[in-house]
C-alpha positions in Angstrom: 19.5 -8.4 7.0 16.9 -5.3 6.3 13.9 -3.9 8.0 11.4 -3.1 6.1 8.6 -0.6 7.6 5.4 -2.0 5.4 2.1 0.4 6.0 -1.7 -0.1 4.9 -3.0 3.7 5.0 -6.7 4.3 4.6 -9.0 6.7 5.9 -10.6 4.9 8.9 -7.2 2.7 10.0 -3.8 2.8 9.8 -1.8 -0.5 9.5 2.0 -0.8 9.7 4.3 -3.6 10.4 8.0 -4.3 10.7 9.9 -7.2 8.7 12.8 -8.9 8.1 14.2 -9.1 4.2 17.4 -10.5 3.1 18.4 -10.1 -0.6 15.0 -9.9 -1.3 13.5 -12.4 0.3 11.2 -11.7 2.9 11.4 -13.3 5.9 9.4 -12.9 9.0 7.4 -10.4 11.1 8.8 -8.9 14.1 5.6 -6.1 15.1 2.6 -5.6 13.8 -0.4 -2.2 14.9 -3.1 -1.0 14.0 -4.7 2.5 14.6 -7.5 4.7 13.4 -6.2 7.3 11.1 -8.5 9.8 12.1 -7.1 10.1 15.4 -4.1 11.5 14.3 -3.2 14.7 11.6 -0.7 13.2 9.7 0.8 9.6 9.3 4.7 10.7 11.0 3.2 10.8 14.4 1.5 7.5 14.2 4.9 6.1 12.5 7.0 7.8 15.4 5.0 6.2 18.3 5.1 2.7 16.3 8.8 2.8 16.1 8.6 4.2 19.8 7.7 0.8 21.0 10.1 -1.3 23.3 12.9 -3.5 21.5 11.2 -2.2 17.9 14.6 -1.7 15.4 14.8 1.2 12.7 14.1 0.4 9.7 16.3 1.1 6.8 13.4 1.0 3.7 9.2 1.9 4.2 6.6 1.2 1.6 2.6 3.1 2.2 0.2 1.9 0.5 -2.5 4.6 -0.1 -5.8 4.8 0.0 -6.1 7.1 -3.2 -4.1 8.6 -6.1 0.0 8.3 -6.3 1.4 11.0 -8.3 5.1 11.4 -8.2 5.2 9.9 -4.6 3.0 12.3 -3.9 -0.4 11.1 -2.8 -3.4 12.8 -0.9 -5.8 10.4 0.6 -9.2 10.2 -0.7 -11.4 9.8 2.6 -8.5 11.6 5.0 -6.9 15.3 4.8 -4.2 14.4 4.5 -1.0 14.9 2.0 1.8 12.7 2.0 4.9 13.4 0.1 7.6 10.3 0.0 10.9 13.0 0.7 9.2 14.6 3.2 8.5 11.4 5.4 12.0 10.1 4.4 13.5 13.0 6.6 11.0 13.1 8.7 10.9 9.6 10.1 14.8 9.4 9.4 14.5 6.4 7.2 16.9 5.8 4.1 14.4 5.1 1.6 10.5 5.7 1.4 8.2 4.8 -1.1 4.2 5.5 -1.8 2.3 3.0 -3.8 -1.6 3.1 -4.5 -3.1 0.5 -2.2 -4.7 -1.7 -5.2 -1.0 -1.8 -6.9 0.5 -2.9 -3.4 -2.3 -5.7 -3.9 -0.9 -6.6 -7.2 2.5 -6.8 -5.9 0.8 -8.9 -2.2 -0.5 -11.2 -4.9 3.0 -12.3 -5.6 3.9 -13.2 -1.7 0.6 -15.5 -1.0 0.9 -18.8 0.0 -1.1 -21.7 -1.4 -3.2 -21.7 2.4 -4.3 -18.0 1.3 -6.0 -18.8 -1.5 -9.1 -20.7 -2.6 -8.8 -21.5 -6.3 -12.5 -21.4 -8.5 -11.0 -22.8 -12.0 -7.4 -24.1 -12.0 -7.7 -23.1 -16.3 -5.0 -23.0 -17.7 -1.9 -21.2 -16.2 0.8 -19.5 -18.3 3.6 -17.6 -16.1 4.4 -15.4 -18.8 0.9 -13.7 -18.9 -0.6 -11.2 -17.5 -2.4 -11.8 -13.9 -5.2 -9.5 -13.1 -6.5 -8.3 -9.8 -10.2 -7.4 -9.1 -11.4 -6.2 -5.2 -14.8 -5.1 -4.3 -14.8 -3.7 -0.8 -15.7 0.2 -0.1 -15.1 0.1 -3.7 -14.7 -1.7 -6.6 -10.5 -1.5 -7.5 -8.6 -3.3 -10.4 -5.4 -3.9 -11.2 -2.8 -5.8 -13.0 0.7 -7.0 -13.2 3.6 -7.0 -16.1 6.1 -9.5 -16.5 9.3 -7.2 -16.8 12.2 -9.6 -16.8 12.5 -11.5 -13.7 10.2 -9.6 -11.9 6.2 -8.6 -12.3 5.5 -4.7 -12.6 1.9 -3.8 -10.5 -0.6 -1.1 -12.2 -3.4 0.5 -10.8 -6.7 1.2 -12.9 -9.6 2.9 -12.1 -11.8 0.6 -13.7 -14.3 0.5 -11.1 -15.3 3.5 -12.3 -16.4 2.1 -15.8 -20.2 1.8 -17.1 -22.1 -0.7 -15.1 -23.7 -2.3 -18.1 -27.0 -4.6 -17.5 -27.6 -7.8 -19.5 -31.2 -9.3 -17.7 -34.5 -7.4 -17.3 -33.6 -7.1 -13.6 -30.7 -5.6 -13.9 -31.6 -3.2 -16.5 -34.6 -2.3 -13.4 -31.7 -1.5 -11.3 -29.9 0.8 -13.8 -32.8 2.9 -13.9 -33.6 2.4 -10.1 -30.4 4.2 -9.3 -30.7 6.8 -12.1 -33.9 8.0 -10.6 -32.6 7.8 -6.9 -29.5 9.0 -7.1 -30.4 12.0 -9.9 -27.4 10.7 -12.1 -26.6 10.5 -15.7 -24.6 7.2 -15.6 -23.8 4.5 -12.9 -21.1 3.0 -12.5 -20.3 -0.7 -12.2 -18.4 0.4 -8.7 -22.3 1.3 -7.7 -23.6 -2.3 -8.1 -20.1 -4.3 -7.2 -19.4 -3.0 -4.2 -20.5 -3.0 -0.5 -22.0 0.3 -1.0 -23.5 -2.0 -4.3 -25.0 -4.4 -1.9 -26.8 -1.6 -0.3 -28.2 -0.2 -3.1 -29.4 -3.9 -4.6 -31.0 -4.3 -1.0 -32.7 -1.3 -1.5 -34.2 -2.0 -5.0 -35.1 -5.1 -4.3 -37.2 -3.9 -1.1 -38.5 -1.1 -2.9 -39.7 -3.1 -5.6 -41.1 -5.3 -3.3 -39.7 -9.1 -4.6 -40.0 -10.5 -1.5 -40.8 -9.9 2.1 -38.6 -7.8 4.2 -37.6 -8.6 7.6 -37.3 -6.8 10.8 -33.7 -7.5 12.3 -32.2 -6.4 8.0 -34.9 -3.5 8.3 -33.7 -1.7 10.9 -30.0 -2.1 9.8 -30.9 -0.8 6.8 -33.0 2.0 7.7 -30.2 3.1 10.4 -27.5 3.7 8.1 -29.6 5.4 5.5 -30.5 7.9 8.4 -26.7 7.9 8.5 -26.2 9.3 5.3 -23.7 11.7 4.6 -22.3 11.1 7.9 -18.1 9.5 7.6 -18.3 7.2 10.3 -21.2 4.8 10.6 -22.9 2.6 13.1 -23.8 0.0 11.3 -22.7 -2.2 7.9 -25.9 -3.2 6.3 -23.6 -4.7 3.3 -22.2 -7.0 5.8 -25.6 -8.1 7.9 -26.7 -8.7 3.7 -24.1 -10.4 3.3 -24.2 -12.8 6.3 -27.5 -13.3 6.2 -27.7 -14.8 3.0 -24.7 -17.2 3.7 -27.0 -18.5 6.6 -30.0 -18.5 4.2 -32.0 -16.6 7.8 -33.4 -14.1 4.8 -34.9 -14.3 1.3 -34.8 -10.8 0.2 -31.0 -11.2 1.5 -30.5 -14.0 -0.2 -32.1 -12.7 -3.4 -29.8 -9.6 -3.4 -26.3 -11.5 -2.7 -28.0 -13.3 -6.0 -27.3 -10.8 -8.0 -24.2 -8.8 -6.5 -22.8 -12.5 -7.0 -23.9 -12.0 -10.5 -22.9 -8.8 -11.3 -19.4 -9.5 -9.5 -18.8 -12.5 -11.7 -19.6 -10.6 -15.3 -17.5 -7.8 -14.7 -14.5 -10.3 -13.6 -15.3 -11.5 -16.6 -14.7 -8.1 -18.4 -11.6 -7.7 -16.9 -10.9 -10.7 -18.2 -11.7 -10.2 -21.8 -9.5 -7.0 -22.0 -6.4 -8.1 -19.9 -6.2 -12.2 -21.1 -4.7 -13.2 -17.5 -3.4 -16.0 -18.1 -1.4 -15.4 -15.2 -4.1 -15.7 -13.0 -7.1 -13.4 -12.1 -7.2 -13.0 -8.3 -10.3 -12.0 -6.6 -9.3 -9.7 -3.7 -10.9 -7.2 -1.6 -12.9 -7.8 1.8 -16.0 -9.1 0.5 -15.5 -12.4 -1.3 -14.3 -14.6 1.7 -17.1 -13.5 3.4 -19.4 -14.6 1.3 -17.2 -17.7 -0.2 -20.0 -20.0 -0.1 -22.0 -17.9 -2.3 -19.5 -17.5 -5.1 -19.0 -21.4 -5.0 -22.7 -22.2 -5.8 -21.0 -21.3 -9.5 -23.7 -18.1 -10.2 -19.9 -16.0 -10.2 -18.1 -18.5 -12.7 -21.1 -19.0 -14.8 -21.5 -14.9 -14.8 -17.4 -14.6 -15.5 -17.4 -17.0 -18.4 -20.8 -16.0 -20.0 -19.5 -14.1 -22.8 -20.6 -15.7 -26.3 -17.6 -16.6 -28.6 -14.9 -15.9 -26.3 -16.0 -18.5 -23.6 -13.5 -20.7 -24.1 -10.8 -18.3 -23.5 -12.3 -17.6 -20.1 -12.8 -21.5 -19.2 -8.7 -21.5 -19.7 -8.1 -18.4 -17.1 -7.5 -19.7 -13.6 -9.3 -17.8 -11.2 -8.6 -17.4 -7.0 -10.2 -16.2 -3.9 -8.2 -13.9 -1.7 -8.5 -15.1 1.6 -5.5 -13.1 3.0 -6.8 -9.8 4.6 -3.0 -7.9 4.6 -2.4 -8.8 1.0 -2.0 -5.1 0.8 0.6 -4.8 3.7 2.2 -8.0 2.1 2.6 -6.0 -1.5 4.0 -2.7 0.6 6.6 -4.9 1.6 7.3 -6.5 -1.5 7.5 -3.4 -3.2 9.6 -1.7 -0.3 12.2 -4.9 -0.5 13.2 -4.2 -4.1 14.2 -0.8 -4.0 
């Protein structure tokens, strides 16, 4: 029997938990914490007082997931100051092996160690466990991924395809390309701009601006908080997710109109991802947004989006597609990944 050390790192909390693995397998939890990162100048101090707890054992292999670039086990978070070097916390934290893995690639690997009750399938398709699956999360941002088979085992890859042109197909979104242009003083958008909950924001703010329909009170004054907000790290509100839930409880048009098309947008660039990866494997929609607004991407606007693509329909119809309902699919991958070194 091992124990692994699994951690979710990002710049506003800190998750780790302890597990048991045997022969790669894993097997159960035996402590779980979480804690803001910003509380703290580095992660060994927060990984000291977790392992200080009562009855916690030492764990013989850890796994981070980061909130930002991995290069040579090397990674510096993108939202924190901090810089975390895989040798360093190995002696540090006295713990045989340590490994750092970007946070969407520790999804990719999480995908692996779901069970049927975390997932809520959109098109069963047409599933070949040779191909390649494909991960796609909008959250804070917009991250993609995808995983290899390489023998017995699936290899997880990071992309920054977020970060790709957002490209408009209707008259109202090509409004909202140039809506953001002008705002925002930019020379390109990208698609992490619109499909994201940052996005939401922004397609909440167009749609007011351009007055489609009445706005009211209780989203105003979200709204008009956190853009007083601006350029502030922490927040006192989430306009994305008041959006959000307002439009799942239809209690607002201009809500419901901008979940619309976010759902829309969401749904073609799956679709992209799609097109360039074939994943017949699967394509699994992760991040924190989608089971929160599950009943608005089963209305069918997100399949219809995904599969809209001329000629290579078809191929899409045969892709299954999955909601991520699991939260910790990260910490899950972490642990994965930590398990076969």
């Amino acid at each position: 029997m091992t124990i692994i050390l699994a951690g979710d790192i990002g710049g506003t909390k800190t998750i780790l938990r302890l597990m048991e693995e045997s022969e790669g397998r894993l097997l159960r939890t035996i402590y779980e914490k979480r804690y803001l990162s910003g509380d703290y100048a580095d992660l060994v101090p927060i990984v000291q007082k977790f392992l200080a707890a009562p009855n916690t054992p030492t764990p013989q292999k850890a796994c981070f997931a980061i909130a930002g670039p991995v290069v040579n086990n090397t990674a510096k978070l993108t939202n924190l100051a901090w810089f975390l070097d895989a040798e360093r916390l190995q002696k540090q934290l006295d713990i045989a092996s340590v490994s750092l893995i970007n946070d969407f690639a520790a999804v990719g690997y999480g995908i692996l160690g779901l069970e049927p009750e975390d997932l809520y399938t959109l098109q069963s398709g047409k599933p070949n466990p040779d191909a390649p699956i494909a991960v796609i999360g909008a959250g804070t941002g917009l991250g993609q991924g995808f995983l290899i088979k390489q023998g017995n085992y699936y290899q997880a890859f990071p992309s920054e395809g977020g970060h790709t042109d957002f490209a408009p197909r209707t008259e109202l979104e090509f409004q909202l390309l140039k809506y953001l242009l002008d705002k925002h003083d930019i020379q390109r958008v990208s698609v992490e701009r619109v499909v994201s909950g940052l996005g939401i924001v922004s397609i909440y703010e167009f749609m007011r601006d351009r007055k489609i329909t009445e706005e009211s009170p209780d989203i105003a004054a979200i709204v008009r908080t956190w853009e007083q907000e601006a350029g502030k790290q922490e927040k006192s509100v989430d306009p994305g997710a008041a959006i959000g839930t307002a439009a799942v409880q239809g209690s607002d048009r201009l809500c419901e109109e901008t979940m619309q098309l976010f759902v829309e947008a969401y749904g073609a660039e799956a679709g992209n991802l799609a097109l360039k990866l074939l994943p017949y494997g699967g394509l699994y929609i992760a991040g924190g947004i989608a089971p929160k607004i599950l009943p608005l991407i089963k209305k069918g606007e997100f399949l219809l989006n995904f599969s809209y693509k001329g000629r290579m329909r078809p191929l899409l119809e045969e892709i299954p597609v999955h909601i991520v309902l699991n939260q910790q699919v990260g910490l899950i991958g972490a642990a994965i990944y930590a398990a076969r070194q």
